[in-house]
N, C-alpha and C positions, 0 to 999 in steps of 0.2 A: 689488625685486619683493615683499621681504616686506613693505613699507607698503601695499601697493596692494590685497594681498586684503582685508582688510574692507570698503574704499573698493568691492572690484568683487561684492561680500557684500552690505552695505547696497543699490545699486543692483537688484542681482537682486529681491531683497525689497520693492523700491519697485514695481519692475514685477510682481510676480505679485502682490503686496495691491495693485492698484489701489482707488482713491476709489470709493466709487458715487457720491457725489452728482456727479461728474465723467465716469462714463457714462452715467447718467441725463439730464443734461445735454445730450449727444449727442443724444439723441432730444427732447429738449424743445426744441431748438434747430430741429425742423419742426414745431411745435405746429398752424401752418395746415393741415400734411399729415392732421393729427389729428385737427384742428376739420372739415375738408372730408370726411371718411372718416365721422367720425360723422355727418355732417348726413347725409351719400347712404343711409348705413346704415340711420339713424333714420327716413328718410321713406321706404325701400323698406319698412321694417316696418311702416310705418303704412299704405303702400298695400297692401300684402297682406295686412293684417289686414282694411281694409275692400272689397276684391275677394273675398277666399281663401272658400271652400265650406266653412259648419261640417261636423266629423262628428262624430256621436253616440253612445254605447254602451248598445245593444240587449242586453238581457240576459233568461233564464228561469230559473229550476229544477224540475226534475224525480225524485221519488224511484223508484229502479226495486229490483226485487226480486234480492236479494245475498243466495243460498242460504250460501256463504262465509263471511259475514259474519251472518245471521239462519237457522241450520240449523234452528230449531225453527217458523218460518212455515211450514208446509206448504198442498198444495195442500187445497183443498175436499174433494177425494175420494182421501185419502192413500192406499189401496189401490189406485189406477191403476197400474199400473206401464205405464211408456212409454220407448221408447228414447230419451235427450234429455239431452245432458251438464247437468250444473249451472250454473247464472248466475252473472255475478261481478260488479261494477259498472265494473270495468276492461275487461272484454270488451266492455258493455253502452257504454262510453265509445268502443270505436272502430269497432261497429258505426253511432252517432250521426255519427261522422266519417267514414262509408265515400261512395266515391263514389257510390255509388248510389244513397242515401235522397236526397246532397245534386242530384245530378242530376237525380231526380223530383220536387223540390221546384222547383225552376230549369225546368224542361219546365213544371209544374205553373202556375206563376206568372206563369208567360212572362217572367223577367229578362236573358231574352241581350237583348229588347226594351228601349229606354228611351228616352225622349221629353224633349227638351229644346227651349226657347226663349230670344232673348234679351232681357236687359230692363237695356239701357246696357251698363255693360261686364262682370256678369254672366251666366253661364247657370246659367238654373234648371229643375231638374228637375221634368219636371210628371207621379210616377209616383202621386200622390193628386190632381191636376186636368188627367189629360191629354183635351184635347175630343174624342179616338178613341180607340179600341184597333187596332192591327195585328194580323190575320189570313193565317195564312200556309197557303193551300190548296192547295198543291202547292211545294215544295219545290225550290228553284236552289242558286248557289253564294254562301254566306253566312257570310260572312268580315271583319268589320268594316266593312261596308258601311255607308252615310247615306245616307237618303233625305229629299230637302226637300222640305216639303208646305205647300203655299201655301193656306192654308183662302180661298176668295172668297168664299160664303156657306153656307148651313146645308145645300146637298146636295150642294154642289162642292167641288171642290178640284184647284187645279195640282201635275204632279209631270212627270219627265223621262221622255221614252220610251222605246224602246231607239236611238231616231234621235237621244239628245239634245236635242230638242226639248219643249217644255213641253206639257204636254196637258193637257186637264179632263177630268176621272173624276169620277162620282158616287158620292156615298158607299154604301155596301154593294154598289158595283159591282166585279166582277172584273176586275182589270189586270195582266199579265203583261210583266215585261223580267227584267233580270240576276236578278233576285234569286228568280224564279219568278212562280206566280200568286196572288194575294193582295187584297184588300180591307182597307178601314178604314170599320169600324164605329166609330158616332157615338157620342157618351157624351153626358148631359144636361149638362154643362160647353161645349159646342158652339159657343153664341153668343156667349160672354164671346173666343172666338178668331178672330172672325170678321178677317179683315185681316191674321191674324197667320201667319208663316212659323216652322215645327213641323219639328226636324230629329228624324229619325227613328232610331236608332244601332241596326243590325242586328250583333249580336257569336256568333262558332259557339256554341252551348250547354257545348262541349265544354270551352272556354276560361273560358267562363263558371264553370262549374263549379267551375274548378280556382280559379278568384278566390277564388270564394267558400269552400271547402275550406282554402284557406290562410288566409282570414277569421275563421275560426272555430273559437273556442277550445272546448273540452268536457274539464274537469275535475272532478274530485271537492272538494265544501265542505267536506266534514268527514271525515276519514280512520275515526271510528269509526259515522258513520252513508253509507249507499249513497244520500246527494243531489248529485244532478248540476246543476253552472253550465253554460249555454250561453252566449255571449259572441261578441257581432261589431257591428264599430262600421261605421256607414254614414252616409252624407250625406242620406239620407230615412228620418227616425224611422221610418214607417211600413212602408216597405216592409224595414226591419231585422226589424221586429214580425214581418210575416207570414212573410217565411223562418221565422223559430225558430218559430213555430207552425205554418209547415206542418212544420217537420222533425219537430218530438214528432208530430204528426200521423201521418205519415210513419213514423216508428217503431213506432208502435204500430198501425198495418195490417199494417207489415211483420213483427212478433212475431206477430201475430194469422193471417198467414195462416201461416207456417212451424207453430206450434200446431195450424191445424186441415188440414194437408197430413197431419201425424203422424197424427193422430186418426184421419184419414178412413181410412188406409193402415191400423189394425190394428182399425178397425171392420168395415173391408171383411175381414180376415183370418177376425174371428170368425166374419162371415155363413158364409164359405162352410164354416168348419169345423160351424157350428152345422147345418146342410143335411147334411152329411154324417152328425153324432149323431143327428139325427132316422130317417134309419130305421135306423142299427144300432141304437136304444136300442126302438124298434118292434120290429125284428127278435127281441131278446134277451125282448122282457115275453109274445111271441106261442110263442116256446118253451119259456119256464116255464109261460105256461097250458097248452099241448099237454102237457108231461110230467107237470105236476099231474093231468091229466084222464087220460092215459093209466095212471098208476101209482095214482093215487086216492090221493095222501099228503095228509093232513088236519093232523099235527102229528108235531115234532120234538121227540125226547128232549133231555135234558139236556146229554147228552155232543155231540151234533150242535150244542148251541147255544156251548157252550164252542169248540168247533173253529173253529163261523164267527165266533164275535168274535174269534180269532187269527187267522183267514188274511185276514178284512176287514181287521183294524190291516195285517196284512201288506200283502193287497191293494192297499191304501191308500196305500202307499209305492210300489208297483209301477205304480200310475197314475200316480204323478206323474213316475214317473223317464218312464214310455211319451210322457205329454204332453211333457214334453221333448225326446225324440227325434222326436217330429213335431215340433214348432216345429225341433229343430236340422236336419230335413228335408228345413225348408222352406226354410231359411237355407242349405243348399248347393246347393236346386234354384236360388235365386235368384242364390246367387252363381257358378255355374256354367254361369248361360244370359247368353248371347252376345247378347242384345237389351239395350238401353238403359233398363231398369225405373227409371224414379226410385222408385217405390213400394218401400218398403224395408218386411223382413216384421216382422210384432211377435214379439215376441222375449218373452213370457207366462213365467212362472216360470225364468227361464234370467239367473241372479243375477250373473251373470260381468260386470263393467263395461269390461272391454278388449270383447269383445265386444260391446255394446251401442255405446260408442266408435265402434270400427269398419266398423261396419254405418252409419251415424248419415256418418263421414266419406265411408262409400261414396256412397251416396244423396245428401250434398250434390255430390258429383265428376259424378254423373252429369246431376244437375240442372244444374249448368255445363254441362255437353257440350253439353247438349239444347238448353239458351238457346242455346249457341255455332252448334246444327244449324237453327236455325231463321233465324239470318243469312250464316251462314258454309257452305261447301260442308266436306264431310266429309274429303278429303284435304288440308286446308289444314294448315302447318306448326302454327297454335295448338294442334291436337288431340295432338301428340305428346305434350308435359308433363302432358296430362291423360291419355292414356289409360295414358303409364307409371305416372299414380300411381294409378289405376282399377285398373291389375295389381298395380301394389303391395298395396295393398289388400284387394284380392281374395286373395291370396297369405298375407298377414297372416291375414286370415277365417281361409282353409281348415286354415291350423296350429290355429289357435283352436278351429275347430267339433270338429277333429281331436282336441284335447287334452280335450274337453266331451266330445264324444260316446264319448271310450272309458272317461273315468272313468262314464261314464250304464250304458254297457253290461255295465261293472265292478260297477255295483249292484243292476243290474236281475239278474245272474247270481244274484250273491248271495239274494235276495229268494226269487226263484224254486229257490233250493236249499233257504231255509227252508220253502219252500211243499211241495217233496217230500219233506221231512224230515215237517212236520206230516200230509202225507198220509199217509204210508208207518204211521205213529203211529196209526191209525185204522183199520186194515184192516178191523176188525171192522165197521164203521158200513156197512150193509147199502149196495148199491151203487146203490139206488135214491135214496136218501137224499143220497149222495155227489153222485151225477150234478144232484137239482136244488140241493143247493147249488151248486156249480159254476155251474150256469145263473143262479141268482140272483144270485151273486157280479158277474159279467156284467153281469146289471141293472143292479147295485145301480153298477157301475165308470162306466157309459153315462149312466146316470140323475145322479149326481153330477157329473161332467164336463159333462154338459148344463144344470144348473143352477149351474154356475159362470161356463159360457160366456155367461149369458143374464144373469145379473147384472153380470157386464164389459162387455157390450152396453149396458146400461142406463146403465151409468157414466159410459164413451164418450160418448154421444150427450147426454148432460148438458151433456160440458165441450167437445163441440162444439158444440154452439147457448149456449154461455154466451159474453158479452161482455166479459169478462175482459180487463184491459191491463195490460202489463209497467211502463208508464211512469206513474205517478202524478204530475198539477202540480202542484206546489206553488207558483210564483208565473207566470203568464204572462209572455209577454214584453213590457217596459216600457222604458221612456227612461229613461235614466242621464242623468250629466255629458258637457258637452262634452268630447270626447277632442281635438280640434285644429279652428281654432290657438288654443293657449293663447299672451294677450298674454303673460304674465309669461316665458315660455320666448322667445318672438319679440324680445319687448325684450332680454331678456338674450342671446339671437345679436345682435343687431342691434350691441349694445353691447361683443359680444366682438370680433365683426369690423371694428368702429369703432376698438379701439384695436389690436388682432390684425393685422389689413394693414397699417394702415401702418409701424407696429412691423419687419412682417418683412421691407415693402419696403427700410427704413431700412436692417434688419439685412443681408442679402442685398446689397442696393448698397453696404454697407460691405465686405462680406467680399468681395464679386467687385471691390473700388475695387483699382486698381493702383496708386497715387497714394500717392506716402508722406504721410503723416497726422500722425504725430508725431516728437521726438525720437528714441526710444527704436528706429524706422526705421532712423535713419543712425547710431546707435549698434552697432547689432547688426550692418548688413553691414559699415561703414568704423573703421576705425580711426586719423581723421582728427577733432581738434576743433571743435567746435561754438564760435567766436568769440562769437556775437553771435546773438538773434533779435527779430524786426523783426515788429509785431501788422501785421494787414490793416485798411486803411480804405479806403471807399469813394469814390474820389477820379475824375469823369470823364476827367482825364490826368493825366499824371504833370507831378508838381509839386515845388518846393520846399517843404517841409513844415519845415524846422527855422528856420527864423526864426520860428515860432509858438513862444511860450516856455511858454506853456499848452496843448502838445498830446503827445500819449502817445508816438507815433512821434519825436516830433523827440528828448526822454529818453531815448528806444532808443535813436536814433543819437549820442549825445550818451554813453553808455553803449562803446557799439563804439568812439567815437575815442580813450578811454581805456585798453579791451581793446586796440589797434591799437597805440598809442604803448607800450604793455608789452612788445607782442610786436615788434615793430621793435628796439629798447632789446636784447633779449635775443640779439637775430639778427644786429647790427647791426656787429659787428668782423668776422664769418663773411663778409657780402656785401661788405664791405668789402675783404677779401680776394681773391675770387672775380672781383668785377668791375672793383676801380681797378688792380688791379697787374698784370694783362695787356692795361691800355691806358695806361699810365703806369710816369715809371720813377718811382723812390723818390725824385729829385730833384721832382719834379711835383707832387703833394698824395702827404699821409700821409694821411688821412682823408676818405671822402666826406660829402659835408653833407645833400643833398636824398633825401628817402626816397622809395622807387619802391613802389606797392602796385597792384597788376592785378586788375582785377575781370573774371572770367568765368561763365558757368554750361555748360549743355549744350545747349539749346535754346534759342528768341526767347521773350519775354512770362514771363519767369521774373522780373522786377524787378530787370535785371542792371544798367541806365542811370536807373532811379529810387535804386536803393542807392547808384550813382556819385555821383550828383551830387549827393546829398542829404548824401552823406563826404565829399567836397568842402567844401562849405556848412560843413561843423560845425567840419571841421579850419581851415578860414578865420576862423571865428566864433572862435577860442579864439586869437588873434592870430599864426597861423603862414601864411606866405606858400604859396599855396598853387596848383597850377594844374593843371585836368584836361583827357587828352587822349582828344578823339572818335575812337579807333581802331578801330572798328566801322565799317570803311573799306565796307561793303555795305550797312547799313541805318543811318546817324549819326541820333542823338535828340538827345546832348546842347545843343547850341544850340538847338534847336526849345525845347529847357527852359528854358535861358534869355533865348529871345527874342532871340537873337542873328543875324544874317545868314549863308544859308549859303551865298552864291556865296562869302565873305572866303577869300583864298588860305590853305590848313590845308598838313594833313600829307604829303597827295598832292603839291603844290607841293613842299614842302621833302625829300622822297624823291626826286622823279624831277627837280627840277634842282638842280642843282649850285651851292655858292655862295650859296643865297640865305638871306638875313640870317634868322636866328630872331625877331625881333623884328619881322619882317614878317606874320608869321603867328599872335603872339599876338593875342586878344582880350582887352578890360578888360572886366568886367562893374561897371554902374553902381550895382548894389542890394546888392550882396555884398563889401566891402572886404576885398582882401586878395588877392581870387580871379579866376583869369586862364582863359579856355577856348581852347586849339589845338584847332579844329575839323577836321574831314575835308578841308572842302575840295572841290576837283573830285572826284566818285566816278570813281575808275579803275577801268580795264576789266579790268588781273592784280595784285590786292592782295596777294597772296602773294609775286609775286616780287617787286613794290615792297618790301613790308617786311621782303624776304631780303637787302638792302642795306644795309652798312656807315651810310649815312647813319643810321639807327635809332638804333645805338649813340652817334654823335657827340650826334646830338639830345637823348637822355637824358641824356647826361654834363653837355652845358652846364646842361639841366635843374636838375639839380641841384644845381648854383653858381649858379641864379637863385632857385630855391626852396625851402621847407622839406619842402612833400609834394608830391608828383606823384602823382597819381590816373590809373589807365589804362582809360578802357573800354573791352572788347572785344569780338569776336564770338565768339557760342555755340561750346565747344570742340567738343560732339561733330556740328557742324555742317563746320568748317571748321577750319585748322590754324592759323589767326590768331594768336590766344591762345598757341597752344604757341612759335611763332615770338618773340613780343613777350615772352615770359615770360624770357628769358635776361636781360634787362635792368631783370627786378624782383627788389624784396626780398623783399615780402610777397605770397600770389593768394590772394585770397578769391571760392571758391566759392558759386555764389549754387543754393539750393535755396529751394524755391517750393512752400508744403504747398497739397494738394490736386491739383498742379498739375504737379510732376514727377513720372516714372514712375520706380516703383521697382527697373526693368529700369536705369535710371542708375545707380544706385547702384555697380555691375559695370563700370561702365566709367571712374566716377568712383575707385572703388577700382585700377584697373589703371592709369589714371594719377598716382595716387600712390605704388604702390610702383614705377614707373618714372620717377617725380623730373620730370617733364615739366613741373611746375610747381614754383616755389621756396616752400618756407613756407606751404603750403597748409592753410586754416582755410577753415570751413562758413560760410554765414550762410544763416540758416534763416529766410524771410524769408516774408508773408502769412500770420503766422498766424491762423485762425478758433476761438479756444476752445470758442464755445460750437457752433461748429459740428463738432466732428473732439474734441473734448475734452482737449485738448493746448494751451496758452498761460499765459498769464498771467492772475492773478485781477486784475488790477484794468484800467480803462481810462479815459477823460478826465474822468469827473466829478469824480477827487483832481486837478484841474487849473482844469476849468470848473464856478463855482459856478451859473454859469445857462448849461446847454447851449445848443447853437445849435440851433435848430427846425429840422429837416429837410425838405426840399420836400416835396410831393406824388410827384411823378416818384422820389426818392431811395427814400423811403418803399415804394413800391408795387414798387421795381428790390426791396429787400431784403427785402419779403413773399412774392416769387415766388421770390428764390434760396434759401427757407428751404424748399419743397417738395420 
């Protein structure tokens, strides 16, 4: 046991370092598979390259204004104050991507429409020469619909009715079926289509949209400067162009009018406040002239002029906290009322940016509603998430105005304490004097406010009629590079799949093969030797092969009869024992002479009567008397091999009567000296009980006093019980295993008949090898034999180009 471990050491080691160039092999042994995978590969690439629809990448940029990023660009008229969070170019990026600009672009352009024709095996888009436009004047159900439009001349045109039948319509005439009522207007391209059939591809806008949405890429070029890439690749340069220009387009109405929706709402704010200072400030200039006239004051001391330029500065403060409190007024009338006001109030000196914020998200919420009230009925489940967040909001406000308006009220106390501090300081100032300052103060409060409000006014109404856009181009939209198909990507599929498939077909029919393949197979389940293996050649029937002194196979076998006479030699006092001394006494022979070796396998077509007879042949060839018997009492080959007769009375005769001579049932073979065949014979109708018969044993014994080998071929064991029956009367049973070709489900049963001894001396012979095809054989084959091969037919040729698939 201790010699054996390196021996079973070294082995392991052979098997997990296998050769590559001996798996490789493996697969280059289908090279046609290969060749035939790249050609189909190679030419679907080429037809797809010259069918396949190029597309294009449509590209702009745009710089938009990134308060964030450039704090010091301010507006034209930096003293506007307007409620309107700050820009960022990231915001500015997925307003560009909302659905809605792209939607109105897609409505705008008409692209749920598109017009193709064919021209061979081709279709082209004709959304820059289509000879109509579709017009859709009333509205059906339109859902990837086609419409095929048969132009017949410059006013006509065939289309389906709703009967399915073909009808002429003339052009700018109204025709209504599925799709609604609608018309096609002509384009001056008109004539060039005259004969031609124009499908029509009706798609919902809605789907449309989302195509395009997914289409289109909107990122930032330079992380330190606010210029935006648009990007979308399309199969008509042009109509790539016009999307991204109508979308900047697009854009920038839609900054333009959200700007002047603002505007409008705190211009309108001023108006009404400004109507309202007009007669208090009338009111206030009509009661200082009355009390000037009535009291007849002409001029103010010193000390009255000191007073009012402290209670003005004072005053002064006290106005603005009062404007305050009206604007925050006006900001709880508005968030208080139960009506749907998008008009959201200007928020004029009230510095708070939650605040502004807030009001600003109110006003966009309700602007949603209102779109939503103008399609949708008002109890509809959509309305809940907005009108909860309309209350949220609102809720947020009123803490807010809450938190504003008591610090306001907090100031304005103050103010006016200073103010009766300073009065009370004065007592002496005649009360005349008192009274119109007061009243002038008044003016002077009315008069100020009025002239602030009407300079606000002025500013407004600037940056509302100004033409101002968020979105600056910087390069229109242009034609880039082909985006697909790129050849060099197509080739390179073409050519990974070329050797990729059939690679993996190879591999995958390897690994699902059941079929033992190599040695290392019947190594691993059996613990039976491997005698002898035997290459595969491609022989129409089974033949004599060893009489060829220059061929690969007949050296194998020529090989084995060597292996055979070793293992006989070693075995040979044991059978000796076993079988002459329970048919003889010791007076009779001491020693048997003729060697018995049984060939079996487990199935038919294993090369169980090519191995026979071909061991036979070699054992004869080496001058030893030699004679094989066709015991394959259900299917006999061996005579057919050598041409011998097969009514001549065989083994069946000399089993089932009695008496009759053994010499009656040999054969001589004329081409083979040395070598004798006992053929079958009549096939009998119960082979088993025939050769459960005492005659067996006698036939063998004489055997063996007439010859030196006795060769037995029999039928498949896990077929039938032939072989196990005939096997008590051999020395030697060589199992016959067949790569590719037995399953390795055998193996299991091959192993269970050897460690139940059912056969004597049982060795493998591994026989059809394909090296180059299983990667398992021998390196060399007949060219160290034949200096000029033999030319192989056509037929031979073309059988071995197809088995290599």
């Amino acid at each position: 046991m201790t010699n054996r471990q390196p021996t079973d050491h070294n082995k392991a080691d052979r098997h997990q370092f296998s050769d590559l160039k001996t798996v490789l092999n493996k697969y280059f042994y289908h090279w046609p598979l290969f060749v035939l995978c790249l050609i189909i590969a190679l030419a679907g690439a080429y037809i797809y390259l010259q069918n396949a629809t190029p597309a294009y990448e449509v590209s702009a940029t745009i710089l938009v204004k990134d308060e964030k990023k450039s704090p010091q660009d301010k507006a034209a008229l930096p003293e506007l104050e307007q409620s309107s969070s700050p820009k960022n170019a990231e915001s500015e990026i997925e307003i560009l991507r909302s659905k809605n600009l792209v939607s109105r672009v897609v409505n705008n352009l008409q692209l749920w429409t598109s017009y193709k024709t064919k021209q061979g095996f081709k279709t082209k888009d004709l959304y820059e020469t289509t000879p109509f436009k579709f017009v859709l004047l009333r509205k059906g159900v339109i859902n990837g619909d086609k419409l095929e439009v048969l132009i017949t001349d410059k006013n006509h045109f065939e289309v389906e009715n709703l009967g399915g039948k073909k009808q002429t319509v003339t052009f700018n005439q109204s025709f209504k079926n599925g799709l609604g009522t609608w018309l096609l207007k002509p384009t001056n391209l008109l004539d060039q289509y005259v004969g031609s059939t124009i499908t029509v591809a009706l798609n919902d806008p809605e789907m449309v949209s989302n195509e395009y949405l997914k289409a289109l890429d909107a990122h930032l070029l330079d992380k330190l400067a606010p210029t935006i890439g648009l990007f979308i690749t399309d199969e008509v340069p042009q109509r790539g162009k016009d999307f991204l220009n109508s979308l900047i387009t697009a854009y920038n109405e839609a900054a333009s009018d959200e700007q002047k929706r603002t505007t409008k709402s705190t211009i309108d704010f001023i108006d009404r406040r400004l109507a309202s200072l007009t007669g208090e400030l009338s009111s206030a200039e009509k009661q200082v002239e009355g009390y000037r006239s009535s009291q007849g004051l002409t001029d103010i001391n010193s000390q009255a002029k000191v007073y009012l330029e402290n209670v003005q500065a004072n005053d002064s403060k006290l106005n603005e906290v009062n404007v305050q409190l009206n604007v925050i007024a006006g900001i709880e009338q508005y968030v208080n009322s139960s009506a749907n006001n998008a008009n959201a109030p200007a928020t004029i000196g009230i510095s708070d940016p939650a605040l502004n914020s807030l009001i600003e998200k109110l006003s966009n919420l309700q602007l949603k509603k209102s779109a939503l009230l103008a399609t949708t009925p008002e109890n509809n489940p959509l309305f809940e998430p907005i009108n909860k967040q309309i209350a949220l909001t609102k809720a947020s406000i009123r803490e807010t105005v809450n938190g504003v308006k008591s610090s306001l009220l907090n100031s304005k106390r103050e103010l006016q304490s200073v103010n009766n501090k300073t009065e009370s300081s004065i007592k002496d100032i005649p009360v005349q004097e008192r009274q119109f300052v007061g009243m002038k103060r008044q003016q002077s409060i009315k008069e100020n406010l009025y002239v602030y409000l009407l300079q606000k006014r002025e500013e407004l109404a600037l940056s509302y009629a100004s033409t101002f856009v968020d979105a600056r181009i910087v390069d229109k939209a242009n034609i880039g590079d082909m985006k697909w198909p790129k050849p060099s990507l197509i080739s390179a599929i073409a050519l990974l799949l070329g050797i990729g498939v059939p690679f993996m077909i190879i591999y995958f029919r390897q690994s699902f093969n059941n079929k033992i393949t190599g040695r290392r197979d019947i190594e691993t389940a059996l613990n039976v030797p491997v005698l002898a293996e035997l290459s595969y050649d491609d022989l129409d029937k089974e033949v004599i092969v060893v009489n060829n002194k220059h061929h690969l196979i007949g050296e194998q076998f020529r090989s084995l009869r060597t292996n055979l006479n070793y293992l006989h030699q070693s075995t040979k006092s044991k059978i000796a024992d076993l079988q002459f001394q329970s048919l003889y006494t010791d007076n009779d022979i001491s020693e048997p002479k003729g060697r018995v070796t049984l060939l079996t396998s487990s199935v038919s077509k294993e090369g169980k009567s090519f191995v026979s007879t071909n061991l036979a042949t070699t054992l004869a060839a080496s001058g030893k008397k030699t004679v094989i018997l066709e015991m394959d009492l259900r299917k006999p080959k061996v005579t057919g091999i050598f041409d011998l007769p097969s009514n001549h009375p065989g083994i069946s005769e000399y089993l089932s009567k009695d008496n009759t001579p053994i010499t009656s049932i040999i054969q001589h073979t004329e081409n083979y000296s040395g070598l004798d065949v006992i053929g079958t014979g009549q096939i009998p109708v119960d082979p088993s009980e025939l050769l459960e018969k005492d005659s067996l044993a006698k036939l063998i014994t004489e055997l063996r006093q007439m010859y030196d080998d006795i060769v037995i071929d029999t039928a498949p064991l896990h077929l039938v019980t032939d072989a196990m029956i005939i096997a008590k009367q051999a020395d030697v049973s060589l199992y016959i295993i067949r790569q590719g070709f037995t399953g390795k489900e055998e193996l299991n049963f091959i192993r269970e008949v050897y460690e139940a001894s059912y056969l004597p001396n049982i060795n493998i012979i591994f026989n059809g090898i394909k090296k180059n095809k299983y990667g398992y054989g021998y390196n060399y084959d007949n060219s160290y034999y034949n200096a000029k091969p033999k030319k192989a037919s056509f037929k031979s040729r073309w059988k071995q180009m197809l088995s290599r698939f």
